[in-house]
C-alpha positions in Angstrom: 26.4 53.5 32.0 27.7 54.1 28.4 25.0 53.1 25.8 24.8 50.0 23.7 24.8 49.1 20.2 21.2 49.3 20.7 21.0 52.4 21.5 23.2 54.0 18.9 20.8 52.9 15.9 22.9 49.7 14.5 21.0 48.6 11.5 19.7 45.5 11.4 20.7 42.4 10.0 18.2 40.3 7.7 18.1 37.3 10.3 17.2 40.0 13.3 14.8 41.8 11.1 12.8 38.2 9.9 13.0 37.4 13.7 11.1 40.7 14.7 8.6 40.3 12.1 7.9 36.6 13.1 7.9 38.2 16.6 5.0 40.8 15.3 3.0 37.9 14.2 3.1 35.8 17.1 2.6 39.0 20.0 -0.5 39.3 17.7 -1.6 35.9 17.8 -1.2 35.4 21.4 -2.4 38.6 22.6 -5.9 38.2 20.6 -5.6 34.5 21.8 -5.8 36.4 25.4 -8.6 38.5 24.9 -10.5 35.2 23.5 -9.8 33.0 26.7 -10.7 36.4 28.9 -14.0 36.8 27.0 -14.9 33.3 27.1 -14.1 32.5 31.0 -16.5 35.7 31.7 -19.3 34.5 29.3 -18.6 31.1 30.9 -18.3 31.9 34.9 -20.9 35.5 34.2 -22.9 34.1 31.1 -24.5 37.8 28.7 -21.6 36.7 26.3 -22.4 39.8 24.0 -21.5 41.7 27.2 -18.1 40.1 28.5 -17.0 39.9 24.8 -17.5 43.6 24.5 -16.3 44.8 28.0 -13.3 42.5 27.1 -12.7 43.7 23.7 -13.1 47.7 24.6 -11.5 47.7 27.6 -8.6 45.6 25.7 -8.0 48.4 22.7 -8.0 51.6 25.5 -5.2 49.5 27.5 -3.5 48.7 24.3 -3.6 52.8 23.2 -2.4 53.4 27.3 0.6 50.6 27.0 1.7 52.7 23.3 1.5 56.1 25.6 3.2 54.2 28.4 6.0 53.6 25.8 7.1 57.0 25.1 8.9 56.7 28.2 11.1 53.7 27.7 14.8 54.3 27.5 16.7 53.8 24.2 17.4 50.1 25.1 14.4 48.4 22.4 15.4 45.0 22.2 16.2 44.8 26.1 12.8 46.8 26.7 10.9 44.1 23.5 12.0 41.3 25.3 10.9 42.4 28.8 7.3 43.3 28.1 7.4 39.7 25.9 8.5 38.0 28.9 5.9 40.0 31.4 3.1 39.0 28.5 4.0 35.3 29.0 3.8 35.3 32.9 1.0 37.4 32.9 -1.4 35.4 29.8 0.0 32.0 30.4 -1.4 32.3 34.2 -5.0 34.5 33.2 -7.3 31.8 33.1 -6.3 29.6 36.3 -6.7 33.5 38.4 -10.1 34.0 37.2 -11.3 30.4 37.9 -9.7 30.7 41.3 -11.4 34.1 42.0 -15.0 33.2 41.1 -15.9 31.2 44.0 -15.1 33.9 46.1 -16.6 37.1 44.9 -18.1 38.4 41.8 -16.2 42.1 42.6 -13.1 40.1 43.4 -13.7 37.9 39.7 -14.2 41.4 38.2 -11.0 42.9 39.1 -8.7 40.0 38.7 -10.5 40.1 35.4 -10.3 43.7 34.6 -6.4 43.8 35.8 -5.6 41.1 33.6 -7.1 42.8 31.0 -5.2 46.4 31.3 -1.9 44.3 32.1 -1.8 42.2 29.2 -3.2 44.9 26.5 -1.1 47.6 27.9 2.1 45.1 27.3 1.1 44.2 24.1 0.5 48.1 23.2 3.8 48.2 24.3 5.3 46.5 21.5 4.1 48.2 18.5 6.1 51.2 19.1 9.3 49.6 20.4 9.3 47.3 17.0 8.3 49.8 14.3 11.5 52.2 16.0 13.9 48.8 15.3 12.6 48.2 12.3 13.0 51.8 11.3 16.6 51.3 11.2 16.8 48.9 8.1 13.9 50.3 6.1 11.6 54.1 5.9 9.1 54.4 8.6 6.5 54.2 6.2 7.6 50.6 4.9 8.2 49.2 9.1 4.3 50.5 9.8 3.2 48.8 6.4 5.3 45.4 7.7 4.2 45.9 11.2 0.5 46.2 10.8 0.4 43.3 8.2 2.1 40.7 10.4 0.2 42.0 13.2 -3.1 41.7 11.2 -2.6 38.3 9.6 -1.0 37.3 13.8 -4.5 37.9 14.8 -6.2 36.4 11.9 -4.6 32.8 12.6 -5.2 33.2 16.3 -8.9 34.3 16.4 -9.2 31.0 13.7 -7.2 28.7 16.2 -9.1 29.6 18.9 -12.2 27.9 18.6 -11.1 25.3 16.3 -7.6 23.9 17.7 -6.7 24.9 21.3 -10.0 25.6 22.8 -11.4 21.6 21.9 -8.2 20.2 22.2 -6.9 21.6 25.4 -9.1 23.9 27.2 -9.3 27.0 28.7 -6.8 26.7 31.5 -4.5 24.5 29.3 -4.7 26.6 26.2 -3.6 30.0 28.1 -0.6 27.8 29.4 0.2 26.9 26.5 0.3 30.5 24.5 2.0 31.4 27.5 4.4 29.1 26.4 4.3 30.5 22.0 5.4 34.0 23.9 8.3 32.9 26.6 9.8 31.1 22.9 9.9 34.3 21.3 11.3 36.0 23.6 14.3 33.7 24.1 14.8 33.6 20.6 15.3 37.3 20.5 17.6 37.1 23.3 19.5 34.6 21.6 19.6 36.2 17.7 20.1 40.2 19.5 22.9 39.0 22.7 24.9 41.1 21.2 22.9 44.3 22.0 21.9 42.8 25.7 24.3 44.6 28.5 22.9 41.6 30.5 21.9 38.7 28.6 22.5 35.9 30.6 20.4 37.7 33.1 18.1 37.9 30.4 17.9 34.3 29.6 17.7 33.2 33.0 14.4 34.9 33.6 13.2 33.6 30.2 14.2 30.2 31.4 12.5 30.5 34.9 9.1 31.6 33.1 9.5 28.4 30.7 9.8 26.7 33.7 6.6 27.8 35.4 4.7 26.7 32.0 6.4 23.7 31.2 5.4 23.1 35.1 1.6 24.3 34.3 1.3 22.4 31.2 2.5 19.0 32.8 0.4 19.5 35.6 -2.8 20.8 34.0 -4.9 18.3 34.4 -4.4 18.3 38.2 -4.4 22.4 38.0 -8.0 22.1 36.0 -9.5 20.2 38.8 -8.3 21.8 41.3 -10.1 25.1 39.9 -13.0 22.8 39.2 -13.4 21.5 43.0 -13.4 24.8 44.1 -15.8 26.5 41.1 -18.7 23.0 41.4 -17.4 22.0 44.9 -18.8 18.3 44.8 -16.9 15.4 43.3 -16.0 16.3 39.1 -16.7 12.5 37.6 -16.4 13.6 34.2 -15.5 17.4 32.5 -14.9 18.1 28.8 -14.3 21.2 27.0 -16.4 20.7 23.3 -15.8 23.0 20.1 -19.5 24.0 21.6 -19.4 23.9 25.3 -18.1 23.1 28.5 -19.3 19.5 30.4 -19.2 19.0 33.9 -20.8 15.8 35.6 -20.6 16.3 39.1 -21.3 13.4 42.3 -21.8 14.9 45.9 -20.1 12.7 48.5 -22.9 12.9 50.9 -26.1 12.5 48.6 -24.4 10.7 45.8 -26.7 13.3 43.5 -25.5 13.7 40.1 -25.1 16.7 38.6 -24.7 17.8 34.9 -23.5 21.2 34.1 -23.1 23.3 30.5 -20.9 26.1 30.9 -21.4 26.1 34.0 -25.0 26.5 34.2 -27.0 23.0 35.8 -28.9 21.9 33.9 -30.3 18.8 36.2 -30.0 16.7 39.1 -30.2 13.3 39.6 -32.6 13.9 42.8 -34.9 15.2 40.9 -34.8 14.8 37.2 -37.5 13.2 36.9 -40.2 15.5 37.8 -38.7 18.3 35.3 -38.9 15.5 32.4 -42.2 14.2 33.2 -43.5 17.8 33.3 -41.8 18.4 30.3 -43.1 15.4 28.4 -46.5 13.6 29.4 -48.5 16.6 29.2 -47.3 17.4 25.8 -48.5 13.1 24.9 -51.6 13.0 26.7 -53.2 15.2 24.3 -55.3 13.4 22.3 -54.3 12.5 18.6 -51.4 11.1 16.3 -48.2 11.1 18.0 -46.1 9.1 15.3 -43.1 11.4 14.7 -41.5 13.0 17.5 -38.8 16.0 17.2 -36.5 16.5 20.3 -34.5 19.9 20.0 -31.6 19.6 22.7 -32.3 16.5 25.2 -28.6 14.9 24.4 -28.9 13.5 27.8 -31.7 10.9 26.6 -33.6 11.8 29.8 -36.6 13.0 27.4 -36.1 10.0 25.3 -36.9 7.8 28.6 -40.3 9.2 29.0 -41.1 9.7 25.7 -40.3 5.7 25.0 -43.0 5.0 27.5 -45.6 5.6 24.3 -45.9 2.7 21.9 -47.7 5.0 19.7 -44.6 6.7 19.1 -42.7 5.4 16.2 -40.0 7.7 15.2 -37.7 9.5 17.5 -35.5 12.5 15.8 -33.2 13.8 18.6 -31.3 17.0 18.1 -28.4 18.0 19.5 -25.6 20.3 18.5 -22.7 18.8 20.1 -22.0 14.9 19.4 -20.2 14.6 22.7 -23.4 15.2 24.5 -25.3 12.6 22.8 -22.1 10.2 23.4 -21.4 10.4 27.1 -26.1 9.8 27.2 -24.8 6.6 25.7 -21.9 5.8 26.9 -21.2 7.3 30.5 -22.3 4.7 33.0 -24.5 7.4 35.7 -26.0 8.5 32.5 -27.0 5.2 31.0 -28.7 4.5 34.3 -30.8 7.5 34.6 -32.1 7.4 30.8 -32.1 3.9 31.0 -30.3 3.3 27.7 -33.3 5.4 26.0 -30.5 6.6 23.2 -30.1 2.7 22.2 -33.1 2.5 21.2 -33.9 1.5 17.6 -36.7 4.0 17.1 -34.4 7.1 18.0 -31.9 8.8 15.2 -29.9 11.8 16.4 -28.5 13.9 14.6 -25.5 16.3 15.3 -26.8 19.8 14.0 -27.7 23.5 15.2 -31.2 23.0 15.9 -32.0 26.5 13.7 -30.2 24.6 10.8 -31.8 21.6 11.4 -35.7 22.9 11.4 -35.1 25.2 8.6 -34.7 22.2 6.2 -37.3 20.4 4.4 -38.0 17.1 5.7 -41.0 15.0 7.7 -43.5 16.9 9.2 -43.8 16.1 13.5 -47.1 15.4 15.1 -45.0 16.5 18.8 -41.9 19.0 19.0 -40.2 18.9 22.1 -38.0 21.7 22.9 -35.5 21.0 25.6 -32.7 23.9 25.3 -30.5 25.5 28.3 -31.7 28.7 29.5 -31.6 31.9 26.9 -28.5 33.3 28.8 -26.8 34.6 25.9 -27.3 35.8 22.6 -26.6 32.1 20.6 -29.4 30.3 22.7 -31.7 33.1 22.4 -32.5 32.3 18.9 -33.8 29.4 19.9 -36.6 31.0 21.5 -37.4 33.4 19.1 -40.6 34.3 16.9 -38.5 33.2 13.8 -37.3 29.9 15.4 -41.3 28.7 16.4 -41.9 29.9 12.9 -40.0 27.1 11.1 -41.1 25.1 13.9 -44.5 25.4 12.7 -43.7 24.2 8.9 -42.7 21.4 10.4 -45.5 20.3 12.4 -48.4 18.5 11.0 -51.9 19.5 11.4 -52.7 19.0 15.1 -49.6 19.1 16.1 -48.3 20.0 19.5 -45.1 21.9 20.9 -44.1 22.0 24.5 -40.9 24.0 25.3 -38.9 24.3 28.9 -39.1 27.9 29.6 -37.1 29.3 33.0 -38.8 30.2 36.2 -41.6 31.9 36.4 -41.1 32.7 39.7 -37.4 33.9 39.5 -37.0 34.9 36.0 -40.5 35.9 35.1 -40.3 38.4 32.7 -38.8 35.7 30.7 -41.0 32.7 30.9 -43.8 35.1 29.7 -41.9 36.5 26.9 -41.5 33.1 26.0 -45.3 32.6 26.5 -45.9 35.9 23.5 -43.8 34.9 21.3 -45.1 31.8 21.0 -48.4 33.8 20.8 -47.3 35.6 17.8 -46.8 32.2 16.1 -49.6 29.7 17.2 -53.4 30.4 17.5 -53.3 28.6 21.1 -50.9 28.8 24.3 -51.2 26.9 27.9 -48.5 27.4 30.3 -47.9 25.5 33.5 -45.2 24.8 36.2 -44.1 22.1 39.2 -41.9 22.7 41.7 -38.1 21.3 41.5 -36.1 21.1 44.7 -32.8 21.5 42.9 -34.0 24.6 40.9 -37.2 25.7 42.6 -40.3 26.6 40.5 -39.6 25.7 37.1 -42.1 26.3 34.1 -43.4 25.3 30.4 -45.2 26.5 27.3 -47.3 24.7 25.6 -48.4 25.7 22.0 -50.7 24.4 18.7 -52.7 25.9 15.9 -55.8 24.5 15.4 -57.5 23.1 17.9 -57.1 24.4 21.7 -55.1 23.1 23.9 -57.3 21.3 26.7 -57.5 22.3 30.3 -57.5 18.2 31.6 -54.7 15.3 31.6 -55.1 12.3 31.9 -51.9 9.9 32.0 -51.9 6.2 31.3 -47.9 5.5 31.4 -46.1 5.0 34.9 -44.9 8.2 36.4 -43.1 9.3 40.0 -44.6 12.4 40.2 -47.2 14.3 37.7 -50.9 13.2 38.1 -54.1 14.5 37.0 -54.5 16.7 40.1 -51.5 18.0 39.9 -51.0 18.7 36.3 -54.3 20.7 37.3 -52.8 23.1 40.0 -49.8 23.2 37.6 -52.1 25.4 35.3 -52.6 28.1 38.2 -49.9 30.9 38.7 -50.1 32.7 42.2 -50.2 36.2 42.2 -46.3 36.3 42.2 -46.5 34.0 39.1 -49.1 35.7 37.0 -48.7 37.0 33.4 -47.0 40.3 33.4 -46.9 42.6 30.0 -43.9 41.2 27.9 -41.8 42.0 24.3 -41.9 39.3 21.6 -38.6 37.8 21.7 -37.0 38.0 17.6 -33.6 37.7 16.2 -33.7 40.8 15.0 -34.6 42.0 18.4 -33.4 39.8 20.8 -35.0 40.7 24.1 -35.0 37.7 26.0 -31.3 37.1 27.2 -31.0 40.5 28.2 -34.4 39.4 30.2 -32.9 37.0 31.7 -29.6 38.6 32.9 -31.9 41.2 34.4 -34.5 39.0 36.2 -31.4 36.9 37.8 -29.8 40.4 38.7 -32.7 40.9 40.9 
């Protein structure tokens, strides 16, 4: 076949060469859009985000360095060859997130090399495209001016995509929704190159019908989302989804079994309580810490947007002020206003003596403001990097300005049967900060044997509980045999957990590992 005007080095108009530097921008946008969703389905689904992130990113850069190799080999045919790999990014991306969600039930080695393909595919096409551009640009202007062009566009493409991200298409629409939709940013630019460079296509109506066909599969997918979400949801939490939403913060999934009518919540898909047994982790959590003896006026709640914390907590009439912390508003919204949740906290967050406030508990602590006779900290488990602070030496350290004199702090802290190491990491680095520790643990049927960290200067902590509010399950006797660790249980030699050193999340990655 006799070659085109493509391949004989036709310079370029001004319209085609604006249209492949708009093209530049957008391939950047949506391929660091890709690595983004990847990175944050693994972190989700796998948790050790510092980990997925950096797998992602690495593994991205050596596919994008394979797919510029790879090009070398390309006929002469650019455009034809630009708009192929633009249309294979589209198919590929738009469909990334719904295969991993699909995978994970199955497999983690399955997960991981769905994951890992999609990760070579879509960086190798999008290394692709850097070489097959700069060679038409080269045609209207020096090399040295279409690399200069290139790599601009292509830096301020990733720019405006690493900033929409988070900010616009994650909130707004989701993982699953959000890769359907960028999907959809690349299947445009590629018919618009068909369209502005037909000329220079041997086949392009061919071209525009496959173009077409993918905007038909995303169109499709974006329409149907919603039912495409939960379908990947039934089969990822496998009971009933009541109610899911993707935050700027975090992913919520409230879950009902059909059998048991149990209630789930999940965050990032990590449960954080059941409705069968609730109860007995919250009144663990909170009586011990009000039994002490002594004022217990002001009350700090880090985390707790469920207002399962606040119920027990409102049991005290010495209590007069509630401050309830909790990074993400939606949280604290759905503790108010979804239905299952009002029941279980019994409309604790309506309460008059309770103000929440919407703020990164580290932000929140380390301004000045009243001092708290108990601290209450109620976080998810340290299974990454941004929740590990909040268990750090630095974090109980403005913790500790804030209490009063005799203050108490009681913190959730992980298994100490399954993730050991990191309960009594949690247990010294309290240590470094407070003269006293006392840590205890009660059995959970939903998570198994769960355990807490008490901590105060001053005074000791006592070795005795007495509780004069109603309660299901905590006693005197048993808070008593909560204080003893079988052998299993015992304290083992742990590091101090610190920002600057932040042991604890790779703790608890390892201890689940095991």
């Amino acid at each position: 076949m006799s070659l085109t005007s493509d391949s004989e080095g036709q310079p370029l108009s001004g319209k085609q060469t604006g249209v492949l530097l708009f093209s530049i921008l957008i391939v950047a946008l949506c391929g660091i859009v890709y690595e983004l969703i990847i990175g944050t389905v693994s972190s989700y689904l796998l948790g050790n985000s510092v980990y997925q992130f950096s797998l992602t990113i690495g593994f991205f850069m050596f596919a994008m360095g394979m797919g510029s190799l790879i090009s070398k080999y390309f006929n002469e045919q650019y455009v034809r060859n630009f708009i192929l790999v633009e249309i294979a990014i589209a198919f590929v991306g738009g469909i990334s997130s719904i295969l991993l969600f699909m995978a994970f039930p199955f497999a983690r080695i399955l997960y991981e090399l769905v994951m890992y393909s999609l990760i070579f595919v879509i960086g190798a096409l999008v290394g692709m495209e850097i070489p097959i551009l700069t060679t038409l640009l080269a045609r209207s202007k020096k090399v040295k001016d279409s690399i200069a062009d290139i790599m601009s566009f292509d830096y301020v493409g990733a720019l405006i995509g690493s900033v929409a991200f988070p900010l616009l298409l994650l909130p707004s629409l989701g993982l699953i929704q959000s890769s359907f939709a960028i999907g959809l940013i690349n299947i445009f630019v590629a018919i618009a190159n068909v369209i502005v460079f037909r000329a220079m296509l041997p086949n392009y109506k061919r071209m525009l019908e496959a173009c077409l066909l993918v905007l038909a599969l995303l169109v499709g997918c974006i329409l149907y989302g919603s039912y495409i979400t939960r379908f990947a949801e039934k089969h990822l939490y496998f009971d009933q989804i009541i109610y899911t939403k993707q935050t700027q913060y975090q992913k919520i999934v409230m879950t009902r079994s059909t059998n048991t009518r149990e209630q789930r919540l999940y965050i990032d898909g990590h449960i954080q309580f059941s409705s069968r047994d609730e109860y007995r982790y919250h009144e663990y959590l909170i009586h011990p810490l009000l039994a002490i003896p002594g004022t217990k006026e002001n009350v700090l709640i880090l985390g707790g947007g469920d207002g399962l914390a606040a119920r027990e907590i409102l049991k005290y009439e010495a209590v007069g002020l509630i401050h309830l912390v909790d990074i993400d508003p939606e949280m604290v919204r759905i503790g108010r206003e979804l239905p299952m949740l009002q029941r279980m906290n019994e409309k604790s967050l309506d309460d008059e003596r309770i103000t929440t406030f919407s703020e990164d508990a580290f932000s929140f602590i380390n301004q000045p403001g009243i001092a708290y006779d108990r601290v209450v900290i109620d976080m998810p488990d340290p299974h990454n990097e941004a929740i590990n602070k909040l268990y750090s030496r630095e974090f109980y350290t403005m913790i500790a300005k804030r209490m009063a004199p005799g203050a108490v702090l009681v913190t959730q802290s992980s298994s100490p049967f399954y993730t050991r190491r990191v309960f009594w990491c949690i247990e010294q680095t309290l240590a470094e900060v407070f003269d006293h520790t006392l840590s205890y643990h009660t059995a959970l049927p939903s998570f198994g044997i769960w355990g807490y960290n008490m901590a105060r200067n001053g005074e000791a902590l006592p070795q005795q509980f007495d509780f004069d509010v109603p309660t299901k399950a905590i006693t005197k006797n048993t808070m008593l045999a909560a204080l003893q660790f079988d052998k299993d249980m015992a304290k083992v030699s742990s590091p101090v957990n610190s920002i600057m050193e932040p042991k604890l999340y790779q703790l608890y990655i390892d201890d689940l590992r095991r």
